[in-house]
N, C-alpha and C positions, 0 to 999 in steps of 0.2 A: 284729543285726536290720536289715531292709530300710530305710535313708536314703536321701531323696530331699532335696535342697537346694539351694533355686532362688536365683539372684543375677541382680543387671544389669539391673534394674527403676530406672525415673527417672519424672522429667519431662524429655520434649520436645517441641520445637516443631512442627507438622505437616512435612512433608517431613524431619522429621531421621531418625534412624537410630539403633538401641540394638543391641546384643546379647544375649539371654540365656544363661548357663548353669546346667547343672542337674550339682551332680555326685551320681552314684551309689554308696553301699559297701551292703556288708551282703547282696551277692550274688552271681551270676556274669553281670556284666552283658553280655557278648558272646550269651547266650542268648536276651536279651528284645527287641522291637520297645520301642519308644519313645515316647512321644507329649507334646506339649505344647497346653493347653488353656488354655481363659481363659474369665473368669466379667465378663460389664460387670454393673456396675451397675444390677438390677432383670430379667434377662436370665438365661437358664439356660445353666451351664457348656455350651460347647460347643471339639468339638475344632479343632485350628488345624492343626495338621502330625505326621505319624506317620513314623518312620524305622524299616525291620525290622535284624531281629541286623546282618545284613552292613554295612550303611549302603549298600545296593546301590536299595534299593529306596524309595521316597519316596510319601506321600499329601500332599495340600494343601485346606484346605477352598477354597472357589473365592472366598472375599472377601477372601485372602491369597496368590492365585498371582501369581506375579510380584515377590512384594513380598517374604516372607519365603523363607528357605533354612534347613531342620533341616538338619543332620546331625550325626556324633557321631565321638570317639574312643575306641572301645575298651581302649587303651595307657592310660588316662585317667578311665574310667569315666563320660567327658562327654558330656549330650548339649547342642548350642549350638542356639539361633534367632535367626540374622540377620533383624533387620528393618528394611527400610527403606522409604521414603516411607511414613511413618507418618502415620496419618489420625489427626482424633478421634474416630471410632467404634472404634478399635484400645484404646481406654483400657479399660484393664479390669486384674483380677489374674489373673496367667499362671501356669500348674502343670503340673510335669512329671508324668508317670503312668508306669507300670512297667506294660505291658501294660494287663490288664483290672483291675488289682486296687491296687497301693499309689498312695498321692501324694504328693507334693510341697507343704509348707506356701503356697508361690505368692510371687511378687513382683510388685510393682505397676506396672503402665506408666500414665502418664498425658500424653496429646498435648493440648496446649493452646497459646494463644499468650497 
């Protein structure tokens, strides 16, 4: 069956820098675009970064351009989220999605000082 399992959630301090990734089984994931999403606190999911099959092609919501970098390995079934200068409105739980359809249980980022 379709897994989605997200890691690399913390606490950091504003300006630091986490990684996330998400690995994929239970499909043929060089088929699917990507997307990682994040839910703050009191706020409705919304999306963060989308990468299609190739890893050619990239979307970014615009309160993370500059700041985060999706992309993915194939060879690996990963997809990662560099983030960095992390704000404290970035705090929130991150989830990987499979297209339009499965998710990912999510990990937690929290920027604080």
């Amino acid at each position: 069956q379709v897994q989605l399992v997200e890691s690399g959630g913390g606490l950091v301090q504003p300006g630091g820098s986490l990684r996330l990734s998400c690995a994929a089984s239970g499909f043929t994931f060089m088929n699917y675009f990507m997307s990682w999403y994040r839910e703050a606190p009191g706020k409705e999911r919304e999306m963060v970064a989308r990468i299609g099959p190739s890893g050619s092609s990239t979307t970014y919501d615009d309160s993370v351009k500059g700041r985060f970098t999706i992309s993915r390995d194939n060879t690996r079934a990963t997809v990662l989220l560099q983030m960095n200068n992390l704000k404290p409105e970035d705090t929130a739980v991150y989830y990987c999605r499979r297209s339009f359809d499965y998710w990912g249980r999510g990990t937690r980022v929290t920027v604080s000082s």
